[in-house]
mmCIF file of the C-alpha atoms, coordinates in Angstrom:
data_MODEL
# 
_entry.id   MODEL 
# 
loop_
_atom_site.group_PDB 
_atom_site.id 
_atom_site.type_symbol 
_atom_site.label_atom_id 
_atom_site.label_alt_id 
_atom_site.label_comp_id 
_atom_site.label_asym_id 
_atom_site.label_entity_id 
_atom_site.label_seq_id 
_atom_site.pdbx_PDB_ins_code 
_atom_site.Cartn_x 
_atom_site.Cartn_y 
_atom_site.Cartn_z 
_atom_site.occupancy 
_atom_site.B_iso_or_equiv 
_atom_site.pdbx_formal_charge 
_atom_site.auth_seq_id 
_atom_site.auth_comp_id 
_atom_site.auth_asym_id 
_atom_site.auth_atom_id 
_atom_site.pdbx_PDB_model_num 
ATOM 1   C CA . UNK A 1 1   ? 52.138  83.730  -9.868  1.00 0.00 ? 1   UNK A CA 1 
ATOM 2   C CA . UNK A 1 2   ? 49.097  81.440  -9.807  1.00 0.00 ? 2   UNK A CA 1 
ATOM 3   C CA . UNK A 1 3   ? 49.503  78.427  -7.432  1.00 0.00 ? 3   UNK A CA 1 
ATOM 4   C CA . UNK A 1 4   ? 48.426  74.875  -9.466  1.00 0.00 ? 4   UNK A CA 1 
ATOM 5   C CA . UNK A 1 5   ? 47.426  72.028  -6.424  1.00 0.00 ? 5   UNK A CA 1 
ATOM 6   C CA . UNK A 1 6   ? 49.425  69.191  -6.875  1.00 0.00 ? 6   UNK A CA 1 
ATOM 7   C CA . UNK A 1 7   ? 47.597  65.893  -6.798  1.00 0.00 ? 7   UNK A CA 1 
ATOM 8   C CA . UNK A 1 8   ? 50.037  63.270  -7.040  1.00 0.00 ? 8   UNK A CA 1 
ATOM 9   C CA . UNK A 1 9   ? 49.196  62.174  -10.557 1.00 0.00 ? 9   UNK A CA 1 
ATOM 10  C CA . UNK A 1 10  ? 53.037  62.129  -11.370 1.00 0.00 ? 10  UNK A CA 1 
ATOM 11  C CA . UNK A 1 11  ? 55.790  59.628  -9.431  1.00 0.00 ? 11  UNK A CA 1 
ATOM 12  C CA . UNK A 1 12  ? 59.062  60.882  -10.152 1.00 0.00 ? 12  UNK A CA 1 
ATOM 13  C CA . UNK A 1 13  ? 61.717  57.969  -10.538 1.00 0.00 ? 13  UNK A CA 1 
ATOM 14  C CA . UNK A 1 14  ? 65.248  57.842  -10.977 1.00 0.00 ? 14  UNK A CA 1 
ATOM 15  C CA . UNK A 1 15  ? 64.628  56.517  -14.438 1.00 0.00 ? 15  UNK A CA 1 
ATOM 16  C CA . UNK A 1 16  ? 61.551  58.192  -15.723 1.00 0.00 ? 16  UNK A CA 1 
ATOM 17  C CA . UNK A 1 17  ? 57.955  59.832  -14.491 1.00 0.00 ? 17  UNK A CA 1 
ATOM 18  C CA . UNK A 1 18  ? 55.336  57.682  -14.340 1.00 0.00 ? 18  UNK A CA 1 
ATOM 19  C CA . UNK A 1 19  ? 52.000  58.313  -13.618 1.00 0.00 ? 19  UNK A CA 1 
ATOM 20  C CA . UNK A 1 20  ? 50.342  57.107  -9.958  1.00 0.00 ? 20  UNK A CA 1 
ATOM 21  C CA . UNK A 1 21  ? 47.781  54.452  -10.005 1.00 0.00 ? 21  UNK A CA 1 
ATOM 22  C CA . UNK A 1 22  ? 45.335  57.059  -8.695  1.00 0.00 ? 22  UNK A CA 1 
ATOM 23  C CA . UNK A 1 23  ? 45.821  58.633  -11.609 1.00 0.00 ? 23  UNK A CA 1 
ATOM 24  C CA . UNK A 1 24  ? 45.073  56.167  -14.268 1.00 0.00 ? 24  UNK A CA 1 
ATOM 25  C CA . UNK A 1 25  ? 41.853  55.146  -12.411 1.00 0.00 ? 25  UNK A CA 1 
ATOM 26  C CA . UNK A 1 26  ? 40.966  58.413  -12.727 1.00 0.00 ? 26  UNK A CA 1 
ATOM 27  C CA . UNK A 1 27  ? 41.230  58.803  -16.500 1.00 0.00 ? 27  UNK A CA 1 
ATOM 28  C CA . UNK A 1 28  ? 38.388  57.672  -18.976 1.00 0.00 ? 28  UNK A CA 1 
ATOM 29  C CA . UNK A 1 29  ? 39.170  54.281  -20.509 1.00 0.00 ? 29  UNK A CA 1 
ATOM 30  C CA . UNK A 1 30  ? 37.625  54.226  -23.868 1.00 0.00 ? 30  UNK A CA 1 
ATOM 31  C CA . UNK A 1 31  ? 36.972  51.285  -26.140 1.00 0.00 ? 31  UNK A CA 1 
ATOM 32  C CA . UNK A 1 32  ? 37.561  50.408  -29.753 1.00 0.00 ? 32  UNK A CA 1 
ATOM 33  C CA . UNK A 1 33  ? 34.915  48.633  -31.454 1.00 0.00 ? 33  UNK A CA 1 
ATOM 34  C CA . UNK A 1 34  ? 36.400  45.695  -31.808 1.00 0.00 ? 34  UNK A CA 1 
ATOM 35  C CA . UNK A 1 35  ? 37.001  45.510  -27.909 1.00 0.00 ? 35  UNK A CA 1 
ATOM 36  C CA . UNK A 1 36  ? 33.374  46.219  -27.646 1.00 0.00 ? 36  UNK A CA 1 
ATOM 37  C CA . UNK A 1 37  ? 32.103  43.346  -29.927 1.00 0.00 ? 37  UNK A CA 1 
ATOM 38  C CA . UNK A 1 38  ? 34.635  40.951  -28.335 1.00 0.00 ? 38  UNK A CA 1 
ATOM 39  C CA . UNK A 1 39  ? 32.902  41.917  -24.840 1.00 0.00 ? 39  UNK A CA 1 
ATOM 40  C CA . UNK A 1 40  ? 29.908  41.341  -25.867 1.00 0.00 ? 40  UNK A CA 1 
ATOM 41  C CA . UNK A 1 41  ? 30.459  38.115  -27.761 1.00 0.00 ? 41  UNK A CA 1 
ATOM 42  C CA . UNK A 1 42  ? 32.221  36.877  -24.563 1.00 0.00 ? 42  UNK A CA 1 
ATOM 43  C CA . UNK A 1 43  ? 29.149  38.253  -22.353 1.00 0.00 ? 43  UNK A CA 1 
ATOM 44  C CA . UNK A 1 44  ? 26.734  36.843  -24.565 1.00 0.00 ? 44  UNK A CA 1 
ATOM 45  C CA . UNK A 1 45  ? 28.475  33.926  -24.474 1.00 0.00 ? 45  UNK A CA 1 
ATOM 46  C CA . UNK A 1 46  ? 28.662  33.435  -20.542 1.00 0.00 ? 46  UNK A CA 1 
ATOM 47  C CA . UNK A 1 47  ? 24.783  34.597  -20.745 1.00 0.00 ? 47  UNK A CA 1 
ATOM 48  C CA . UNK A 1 48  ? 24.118  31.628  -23.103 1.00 0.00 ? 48  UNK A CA 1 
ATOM 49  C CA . UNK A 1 49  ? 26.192  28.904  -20.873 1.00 0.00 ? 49  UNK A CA 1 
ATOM 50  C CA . UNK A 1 50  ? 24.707  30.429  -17.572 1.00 0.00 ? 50  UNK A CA 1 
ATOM 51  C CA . UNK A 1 51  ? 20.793  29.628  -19.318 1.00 0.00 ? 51  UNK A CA 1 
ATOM 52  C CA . UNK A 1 52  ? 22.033  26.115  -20.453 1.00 0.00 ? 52  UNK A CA 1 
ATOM 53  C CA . UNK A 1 53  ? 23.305  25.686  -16.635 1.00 0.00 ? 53  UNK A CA 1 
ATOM 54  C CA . UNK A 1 54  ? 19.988  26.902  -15.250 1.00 0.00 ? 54  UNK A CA 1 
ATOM 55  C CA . UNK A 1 55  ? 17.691  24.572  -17.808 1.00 0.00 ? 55  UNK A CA 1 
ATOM 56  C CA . UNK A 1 56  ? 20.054  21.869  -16.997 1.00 0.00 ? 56  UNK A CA 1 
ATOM 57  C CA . UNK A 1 57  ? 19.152  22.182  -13.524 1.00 0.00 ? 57  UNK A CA 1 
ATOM 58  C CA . UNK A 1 58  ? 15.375  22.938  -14.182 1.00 0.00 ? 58  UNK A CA 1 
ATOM 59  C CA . UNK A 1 59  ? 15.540  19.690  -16.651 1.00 0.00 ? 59  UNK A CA 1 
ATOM 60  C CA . UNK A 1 60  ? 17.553  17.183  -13.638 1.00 0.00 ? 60  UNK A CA 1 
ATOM 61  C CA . UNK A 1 61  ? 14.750  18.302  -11.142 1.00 0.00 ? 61  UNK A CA 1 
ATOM 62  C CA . UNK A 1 62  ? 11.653  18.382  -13.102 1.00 0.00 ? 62  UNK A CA 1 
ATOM 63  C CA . UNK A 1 63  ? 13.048  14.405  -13.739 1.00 0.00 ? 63  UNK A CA 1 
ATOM 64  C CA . UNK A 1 64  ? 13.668  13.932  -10.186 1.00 0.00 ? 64  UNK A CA 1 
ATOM 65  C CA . UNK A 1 65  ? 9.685   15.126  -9.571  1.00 0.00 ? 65  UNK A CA 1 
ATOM 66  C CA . UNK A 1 66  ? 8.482   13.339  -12.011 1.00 0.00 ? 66  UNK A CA 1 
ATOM 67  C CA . UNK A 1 67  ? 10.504  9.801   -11.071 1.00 0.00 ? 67  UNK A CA 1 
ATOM 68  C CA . UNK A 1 68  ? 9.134   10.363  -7.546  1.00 0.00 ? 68  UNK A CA 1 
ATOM 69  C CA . UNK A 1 69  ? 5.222   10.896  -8.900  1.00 0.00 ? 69  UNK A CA 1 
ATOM 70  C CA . UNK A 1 70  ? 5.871   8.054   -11.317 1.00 0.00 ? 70  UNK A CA 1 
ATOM 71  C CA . UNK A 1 71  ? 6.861   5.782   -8.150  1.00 0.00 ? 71  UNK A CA 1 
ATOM 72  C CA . UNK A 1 72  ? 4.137   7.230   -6.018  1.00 0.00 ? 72  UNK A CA 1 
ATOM 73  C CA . UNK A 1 73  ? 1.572   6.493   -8.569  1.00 0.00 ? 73  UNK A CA 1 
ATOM 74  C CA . UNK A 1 74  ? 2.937   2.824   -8.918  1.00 0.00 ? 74  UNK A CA 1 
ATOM 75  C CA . UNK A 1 75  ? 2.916   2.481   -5.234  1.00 0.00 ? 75  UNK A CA 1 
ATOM 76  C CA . UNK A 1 76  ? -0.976  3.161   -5.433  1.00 0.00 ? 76  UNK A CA 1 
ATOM 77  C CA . UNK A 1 77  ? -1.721  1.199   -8.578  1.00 0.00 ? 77  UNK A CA 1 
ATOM 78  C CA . UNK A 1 78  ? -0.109  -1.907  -6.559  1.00 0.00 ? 78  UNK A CA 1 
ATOM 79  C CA . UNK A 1 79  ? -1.988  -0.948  -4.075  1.00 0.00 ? 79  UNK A CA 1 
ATOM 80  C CA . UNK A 1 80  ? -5.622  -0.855  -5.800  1.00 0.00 ? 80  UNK A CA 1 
ATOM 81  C CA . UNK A 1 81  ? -4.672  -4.117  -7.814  1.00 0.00 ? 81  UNK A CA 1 
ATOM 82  C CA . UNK A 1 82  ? -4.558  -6.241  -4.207  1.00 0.00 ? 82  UNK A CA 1 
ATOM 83  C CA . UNK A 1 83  ? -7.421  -4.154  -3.443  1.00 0.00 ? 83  UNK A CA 1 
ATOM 84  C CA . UNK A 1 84  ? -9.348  -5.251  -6.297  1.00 0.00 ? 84  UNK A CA 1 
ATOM 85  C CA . UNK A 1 85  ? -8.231  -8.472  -6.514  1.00 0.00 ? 85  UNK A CA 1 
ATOM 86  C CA . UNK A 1 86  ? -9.027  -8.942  -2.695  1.00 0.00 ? 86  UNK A CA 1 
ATOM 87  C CA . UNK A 1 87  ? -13.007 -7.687  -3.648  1.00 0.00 ? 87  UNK A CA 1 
ATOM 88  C CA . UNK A 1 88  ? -12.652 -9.974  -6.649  1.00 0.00 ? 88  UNK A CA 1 
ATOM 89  C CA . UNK A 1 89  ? -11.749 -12.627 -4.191  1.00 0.00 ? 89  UNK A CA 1 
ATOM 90  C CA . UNK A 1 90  ? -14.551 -11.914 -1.922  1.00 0.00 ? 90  UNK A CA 1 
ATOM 91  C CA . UNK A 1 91  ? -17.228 -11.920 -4.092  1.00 0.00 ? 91  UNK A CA 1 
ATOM 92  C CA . UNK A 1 92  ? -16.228 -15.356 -6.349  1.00 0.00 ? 92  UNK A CA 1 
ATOM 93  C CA . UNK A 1 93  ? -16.187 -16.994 -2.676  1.00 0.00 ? 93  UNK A CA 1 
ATOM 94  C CA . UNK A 1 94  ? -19.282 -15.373 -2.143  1.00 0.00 ? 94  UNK A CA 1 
ATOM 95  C CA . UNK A 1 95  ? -20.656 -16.890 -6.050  1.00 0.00 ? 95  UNK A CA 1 
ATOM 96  C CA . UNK A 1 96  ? -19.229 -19.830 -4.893  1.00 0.00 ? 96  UNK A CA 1 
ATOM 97  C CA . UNK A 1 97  ? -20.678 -20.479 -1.479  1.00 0.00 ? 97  UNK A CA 1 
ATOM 98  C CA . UNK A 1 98  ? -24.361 -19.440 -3.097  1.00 0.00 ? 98  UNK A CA 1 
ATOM 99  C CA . UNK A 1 99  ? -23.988 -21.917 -6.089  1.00 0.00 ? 99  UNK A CA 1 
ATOM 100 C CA . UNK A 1 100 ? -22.292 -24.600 -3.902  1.00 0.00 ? 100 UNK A CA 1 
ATOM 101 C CA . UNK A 1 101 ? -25.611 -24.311 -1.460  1.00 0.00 ? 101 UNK A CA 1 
ATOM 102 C CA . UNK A 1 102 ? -28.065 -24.690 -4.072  1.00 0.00 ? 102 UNK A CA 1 
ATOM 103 C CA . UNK A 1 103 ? -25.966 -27.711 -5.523  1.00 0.00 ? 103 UNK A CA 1 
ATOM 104 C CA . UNK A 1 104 ? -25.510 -29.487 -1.790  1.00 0.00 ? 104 UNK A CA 1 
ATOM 105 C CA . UNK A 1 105 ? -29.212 -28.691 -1.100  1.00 0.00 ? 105 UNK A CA 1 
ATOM 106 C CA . UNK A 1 106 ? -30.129 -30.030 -4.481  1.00 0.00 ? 106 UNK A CA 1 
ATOM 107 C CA . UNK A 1 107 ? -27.787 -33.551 -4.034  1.00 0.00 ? 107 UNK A CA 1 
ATOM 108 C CA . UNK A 1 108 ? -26.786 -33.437 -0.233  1.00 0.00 ? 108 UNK A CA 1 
ATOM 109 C CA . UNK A 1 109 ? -25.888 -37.371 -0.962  1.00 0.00 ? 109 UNK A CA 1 
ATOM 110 C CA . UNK A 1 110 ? -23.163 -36.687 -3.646  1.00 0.00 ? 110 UNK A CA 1 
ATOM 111 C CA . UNK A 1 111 ? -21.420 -34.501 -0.755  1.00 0.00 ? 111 UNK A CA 1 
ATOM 112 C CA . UNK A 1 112 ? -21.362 -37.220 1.896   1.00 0.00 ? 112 UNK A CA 1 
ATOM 113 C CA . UNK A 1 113 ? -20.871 -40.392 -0.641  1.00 0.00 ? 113 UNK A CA 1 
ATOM 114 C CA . UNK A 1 114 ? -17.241 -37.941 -1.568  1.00 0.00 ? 114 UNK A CA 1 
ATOM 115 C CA . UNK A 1 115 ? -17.024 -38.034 2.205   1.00 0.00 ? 115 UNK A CA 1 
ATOM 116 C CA . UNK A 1 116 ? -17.583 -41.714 2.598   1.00 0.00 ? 116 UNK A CA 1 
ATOM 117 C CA . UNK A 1 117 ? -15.158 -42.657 -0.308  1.00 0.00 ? 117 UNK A CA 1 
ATOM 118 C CA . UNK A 1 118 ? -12.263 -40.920 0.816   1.00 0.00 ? 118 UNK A CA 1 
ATOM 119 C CA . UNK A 1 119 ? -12.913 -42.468 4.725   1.00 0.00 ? 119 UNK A CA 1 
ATOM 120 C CA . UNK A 1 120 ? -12.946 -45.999 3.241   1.00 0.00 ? 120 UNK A CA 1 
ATOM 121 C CA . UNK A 1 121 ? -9.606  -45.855 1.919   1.00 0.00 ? 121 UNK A CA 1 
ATOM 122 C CA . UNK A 1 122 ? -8.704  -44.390 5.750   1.00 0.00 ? 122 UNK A CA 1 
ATOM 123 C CA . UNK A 1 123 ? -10.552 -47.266 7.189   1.00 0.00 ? 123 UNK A CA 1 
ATOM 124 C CA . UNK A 1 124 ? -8.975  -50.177 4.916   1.00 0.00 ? 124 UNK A CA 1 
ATOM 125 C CA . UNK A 1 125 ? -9.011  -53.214 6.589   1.00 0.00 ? 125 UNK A CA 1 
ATOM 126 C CA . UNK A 1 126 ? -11.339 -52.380 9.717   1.00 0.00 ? 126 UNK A CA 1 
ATOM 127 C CA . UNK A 1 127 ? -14.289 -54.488 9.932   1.00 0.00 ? 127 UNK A CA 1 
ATOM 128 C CA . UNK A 1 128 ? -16.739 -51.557 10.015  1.00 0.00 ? 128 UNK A CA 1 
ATOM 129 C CA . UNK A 1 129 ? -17.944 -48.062 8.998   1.00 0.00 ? 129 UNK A CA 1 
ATOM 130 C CA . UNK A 1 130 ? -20.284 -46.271 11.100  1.00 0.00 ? 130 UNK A CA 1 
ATOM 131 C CA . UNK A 1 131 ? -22.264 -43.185 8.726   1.00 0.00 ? 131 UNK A CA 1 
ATOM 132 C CA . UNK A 1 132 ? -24.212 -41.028 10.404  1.00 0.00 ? 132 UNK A CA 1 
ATOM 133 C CA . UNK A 1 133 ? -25.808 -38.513 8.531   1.00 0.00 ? 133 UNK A CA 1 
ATOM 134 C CA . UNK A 1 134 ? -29.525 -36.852 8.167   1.00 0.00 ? 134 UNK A CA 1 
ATOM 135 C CA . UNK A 1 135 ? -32.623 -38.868 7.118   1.00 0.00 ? 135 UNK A CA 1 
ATOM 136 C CA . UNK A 1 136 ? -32.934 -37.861 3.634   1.00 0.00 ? 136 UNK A CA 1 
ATOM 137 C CA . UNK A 1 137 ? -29.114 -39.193 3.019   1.00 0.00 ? 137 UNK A CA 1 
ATOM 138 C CA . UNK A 1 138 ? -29.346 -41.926 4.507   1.00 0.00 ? 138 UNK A CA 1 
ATOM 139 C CA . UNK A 1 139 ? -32.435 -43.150 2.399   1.00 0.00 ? 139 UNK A CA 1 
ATOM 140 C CA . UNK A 1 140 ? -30.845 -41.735 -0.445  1.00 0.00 ? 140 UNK A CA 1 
ATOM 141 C CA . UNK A 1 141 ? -27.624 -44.104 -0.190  1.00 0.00 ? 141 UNK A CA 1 
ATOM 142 C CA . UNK A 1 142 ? -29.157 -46.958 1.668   1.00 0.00 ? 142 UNK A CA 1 
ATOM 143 C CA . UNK A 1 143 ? -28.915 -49.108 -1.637  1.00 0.00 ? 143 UNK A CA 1 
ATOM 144 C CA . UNK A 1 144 ? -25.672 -47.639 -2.467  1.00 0.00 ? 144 UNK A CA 1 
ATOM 145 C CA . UNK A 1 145 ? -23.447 -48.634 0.284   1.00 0.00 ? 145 UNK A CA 1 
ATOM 146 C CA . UNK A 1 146 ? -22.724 -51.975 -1.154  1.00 0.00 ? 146 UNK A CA 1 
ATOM 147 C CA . UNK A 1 147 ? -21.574 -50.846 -4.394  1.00 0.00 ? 147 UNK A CA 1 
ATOM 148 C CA . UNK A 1 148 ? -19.433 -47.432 -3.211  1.00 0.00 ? 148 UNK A CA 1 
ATOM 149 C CA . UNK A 1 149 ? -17.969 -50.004 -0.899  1.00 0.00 ? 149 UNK A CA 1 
ATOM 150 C CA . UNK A 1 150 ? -16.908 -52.624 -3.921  1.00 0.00 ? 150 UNK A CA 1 
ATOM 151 C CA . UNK A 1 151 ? -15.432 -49.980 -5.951  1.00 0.00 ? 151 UNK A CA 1 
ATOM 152 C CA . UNK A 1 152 ? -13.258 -48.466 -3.261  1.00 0.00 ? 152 UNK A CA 1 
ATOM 153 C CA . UNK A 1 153 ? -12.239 -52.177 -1.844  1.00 0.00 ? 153 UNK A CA 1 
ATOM 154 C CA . UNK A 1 154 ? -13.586 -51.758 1.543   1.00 0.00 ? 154 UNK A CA 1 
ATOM 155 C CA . UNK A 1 155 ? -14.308 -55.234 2.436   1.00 0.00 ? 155 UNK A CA 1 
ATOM 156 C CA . UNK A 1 156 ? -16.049 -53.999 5.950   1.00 0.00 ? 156 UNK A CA 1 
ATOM 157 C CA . UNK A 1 157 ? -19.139 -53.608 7.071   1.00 0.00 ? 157 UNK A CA 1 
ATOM 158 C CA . UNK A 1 158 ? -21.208 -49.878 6.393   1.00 0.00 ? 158 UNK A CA 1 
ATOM 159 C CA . UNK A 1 159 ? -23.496 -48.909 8.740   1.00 0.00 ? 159 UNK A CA 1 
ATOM 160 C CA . UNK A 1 160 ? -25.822 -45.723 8.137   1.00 0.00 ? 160 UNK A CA 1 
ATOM 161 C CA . UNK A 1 161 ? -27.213 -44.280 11.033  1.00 0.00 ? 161 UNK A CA 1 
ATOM 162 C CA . UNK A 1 162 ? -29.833 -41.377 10.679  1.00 0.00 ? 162 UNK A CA 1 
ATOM 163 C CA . UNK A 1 163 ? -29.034 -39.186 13.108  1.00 0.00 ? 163 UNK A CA 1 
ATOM 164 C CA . UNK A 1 164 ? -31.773 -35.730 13.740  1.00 0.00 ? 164 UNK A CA 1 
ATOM 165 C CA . UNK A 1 165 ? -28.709 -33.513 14.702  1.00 0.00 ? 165 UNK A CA 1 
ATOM 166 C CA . UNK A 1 166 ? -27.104 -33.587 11.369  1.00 0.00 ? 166 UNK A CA 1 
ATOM 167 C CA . UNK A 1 167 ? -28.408 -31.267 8.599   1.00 0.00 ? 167 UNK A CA 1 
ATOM 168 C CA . UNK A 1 168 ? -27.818 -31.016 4.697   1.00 0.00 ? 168 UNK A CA 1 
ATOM 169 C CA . UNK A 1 169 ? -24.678 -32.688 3.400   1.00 0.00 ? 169 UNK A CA 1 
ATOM 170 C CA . UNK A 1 170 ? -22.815 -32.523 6.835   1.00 0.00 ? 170 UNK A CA 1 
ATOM 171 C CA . UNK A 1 171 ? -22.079 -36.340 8.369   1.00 0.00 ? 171 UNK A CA 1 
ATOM 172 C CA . UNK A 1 172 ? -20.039 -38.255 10.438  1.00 0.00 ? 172 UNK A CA 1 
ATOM 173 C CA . UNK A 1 173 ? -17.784 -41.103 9.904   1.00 0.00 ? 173 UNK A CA 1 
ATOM 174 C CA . UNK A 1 174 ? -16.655 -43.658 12.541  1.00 0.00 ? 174 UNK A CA 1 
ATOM 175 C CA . UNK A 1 175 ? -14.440 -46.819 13.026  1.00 0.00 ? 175 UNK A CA 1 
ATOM 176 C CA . UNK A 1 176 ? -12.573 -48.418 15.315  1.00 0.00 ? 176 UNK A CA 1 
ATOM 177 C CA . UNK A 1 177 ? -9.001  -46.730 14.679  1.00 0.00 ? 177 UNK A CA 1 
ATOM 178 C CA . UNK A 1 178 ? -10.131 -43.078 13.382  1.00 0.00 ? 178 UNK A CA 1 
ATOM 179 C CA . UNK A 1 179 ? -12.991 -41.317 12.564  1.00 0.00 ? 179 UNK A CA 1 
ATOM 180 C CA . UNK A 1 180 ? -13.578 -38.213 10.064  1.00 0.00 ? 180 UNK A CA 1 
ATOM 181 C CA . UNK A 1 181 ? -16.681 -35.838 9.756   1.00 0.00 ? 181 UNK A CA 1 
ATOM 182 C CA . UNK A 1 182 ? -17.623 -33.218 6.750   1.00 0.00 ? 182 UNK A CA 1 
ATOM 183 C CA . UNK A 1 183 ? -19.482 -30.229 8.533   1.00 0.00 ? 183 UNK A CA 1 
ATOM 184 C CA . UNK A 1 184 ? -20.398 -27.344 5.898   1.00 0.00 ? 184 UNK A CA 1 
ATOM 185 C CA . UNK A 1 185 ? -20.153 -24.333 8.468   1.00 0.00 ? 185 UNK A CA 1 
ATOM 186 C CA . UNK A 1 186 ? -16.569 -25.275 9.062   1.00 0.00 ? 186 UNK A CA 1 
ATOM 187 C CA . UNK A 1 187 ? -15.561 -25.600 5.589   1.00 0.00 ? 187 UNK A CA 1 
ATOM 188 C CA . UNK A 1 188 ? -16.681 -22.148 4.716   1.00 0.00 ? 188 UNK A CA 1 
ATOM 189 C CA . UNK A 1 189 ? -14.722 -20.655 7.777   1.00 0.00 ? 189 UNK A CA 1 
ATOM 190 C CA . UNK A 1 190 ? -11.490 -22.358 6.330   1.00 0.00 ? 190 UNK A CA 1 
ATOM 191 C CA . UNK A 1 191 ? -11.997 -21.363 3.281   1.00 0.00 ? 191 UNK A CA 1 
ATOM 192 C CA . UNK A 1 192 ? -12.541 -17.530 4.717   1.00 0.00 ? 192 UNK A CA 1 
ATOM 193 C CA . UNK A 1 193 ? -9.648  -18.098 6.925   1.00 0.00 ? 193 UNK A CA 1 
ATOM 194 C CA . UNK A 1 194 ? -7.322  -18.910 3.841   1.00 0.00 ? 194 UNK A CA 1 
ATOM 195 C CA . UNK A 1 195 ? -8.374  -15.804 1.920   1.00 0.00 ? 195 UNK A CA 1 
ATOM 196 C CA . UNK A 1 196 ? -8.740  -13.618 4.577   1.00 0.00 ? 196 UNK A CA 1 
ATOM 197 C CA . UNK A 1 197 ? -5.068  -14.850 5.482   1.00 0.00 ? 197 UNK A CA 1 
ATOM 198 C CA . UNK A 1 198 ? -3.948  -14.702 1.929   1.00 0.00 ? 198 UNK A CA 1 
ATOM 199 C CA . UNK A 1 199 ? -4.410  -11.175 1.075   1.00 0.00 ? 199 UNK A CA 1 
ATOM 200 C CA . UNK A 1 200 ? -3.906  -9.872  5.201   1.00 0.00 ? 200 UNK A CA 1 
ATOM 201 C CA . UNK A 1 201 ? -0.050  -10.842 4.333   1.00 0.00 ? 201 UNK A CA 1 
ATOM 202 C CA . UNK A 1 202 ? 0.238   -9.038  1.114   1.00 0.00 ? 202 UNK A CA 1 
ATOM 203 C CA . UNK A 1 203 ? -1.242  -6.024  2.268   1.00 0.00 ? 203 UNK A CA 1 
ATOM 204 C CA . UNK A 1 204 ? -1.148  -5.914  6.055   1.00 0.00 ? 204 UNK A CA 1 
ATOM 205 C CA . UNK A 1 205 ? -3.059  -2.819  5.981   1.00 0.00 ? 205 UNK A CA 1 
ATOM 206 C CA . UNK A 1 206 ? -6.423  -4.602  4.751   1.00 0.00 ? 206 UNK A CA 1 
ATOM 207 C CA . UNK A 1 207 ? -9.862  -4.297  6.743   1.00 0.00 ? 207 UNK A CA 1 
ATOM 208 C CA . UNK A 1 208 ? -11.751 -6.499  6.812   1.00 0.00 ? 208 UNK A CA 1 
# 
């Protein structure tokens, strides 16, 4: 007789044979068509959602990028705006100063007579004003003093004084409770100081 291996395709039970689980991995599991569409509906399927997933993703961090760029590039913009308003600034004060030159050095008078004005209202009821300003002023508003002093109700005594130290439209004004003075050098620093000051706190990072 011819021996046959036995390979332990078969369990025997008390009810029935059944075959091992060896067994039926080892047989060829075939398809019908319909199985075979349905698969590949369902893969094609779970390929589709799995592409929507990944553009999803692609879509949520191309936004992210592009919110941080967006940012970034306002960031800068505010940045060159105080810039160029800070240049802007510089160069009006820098107009300014030239025109306001020509002007003083045109009138110097109509500077200091501004000056004089505002100390008489400082000065009301002291018995007199002491003006000391350059030579060319104080011709200039020798035969104004009366007047200025009617139509600001000084009823004091104005004394001009030429004085060789002082230059252009800068004077100085003196009674017996105060004094004030108008000196051009230190109006341009203030004025410097306030703009220098003003865009220093919006952008600390400014040079000067």
């Amino acid at each position: 007789m011819n021996a046959t291996k036995f390979t332990f395709d078969t369990e025997f039970r008390n009810e029935h044979d059944v075959l091992s689980n060896a067994a039926r991995l080892r047989q060829k599991k075939s398809y019908t068509h319909d199985e075979i569409d349905a698969l590949c509906a369902r893969a094609r399927a779970e390929g589709i959602k799995a592409g929507q997933v990944r553009a999803t993703e692609a879509v949520a961090t191309g936004t992210g990028d592009a919110v941080a760029a967006l940012n970034a590039a306002l960031a800068r913009t505010a940045e060159d705006i105080e810039d160029v308003r800070g240049h802007a600034a510089r160069l009006a004060l820098a107009a300014a100063r030239r025109l306001a030159r020509a002007a003083i050095a045109a009138l110097p008078q109509a500077e200091v007579e501004e000056a004089l004005r505002s100390a008489m209202h400082q000065a009301i009821g002291e018995p007199r004003i002491v003006l000391r300003v350059s030579a060319g002023v104080a011709e200039a508003l020798n035969s104004r003093i009366a007047a200025i002093a009617h139509e600001e109700g000084f009823d004091g005594r104005v004394q001009i004084s030429a004085d060789p130290t002082i230059k252009g439209a800068d004077c100085r004004i003196e009674w017996r409770g105060g004094g004030a003075e108008r000196i051009e050098e230190a109006l341009e620093a203030s004025l410097n100081e306030i703009i220098s000051r003003r865009f220093r706190d919006t952008n600390p990072d400014m040079k000067e």
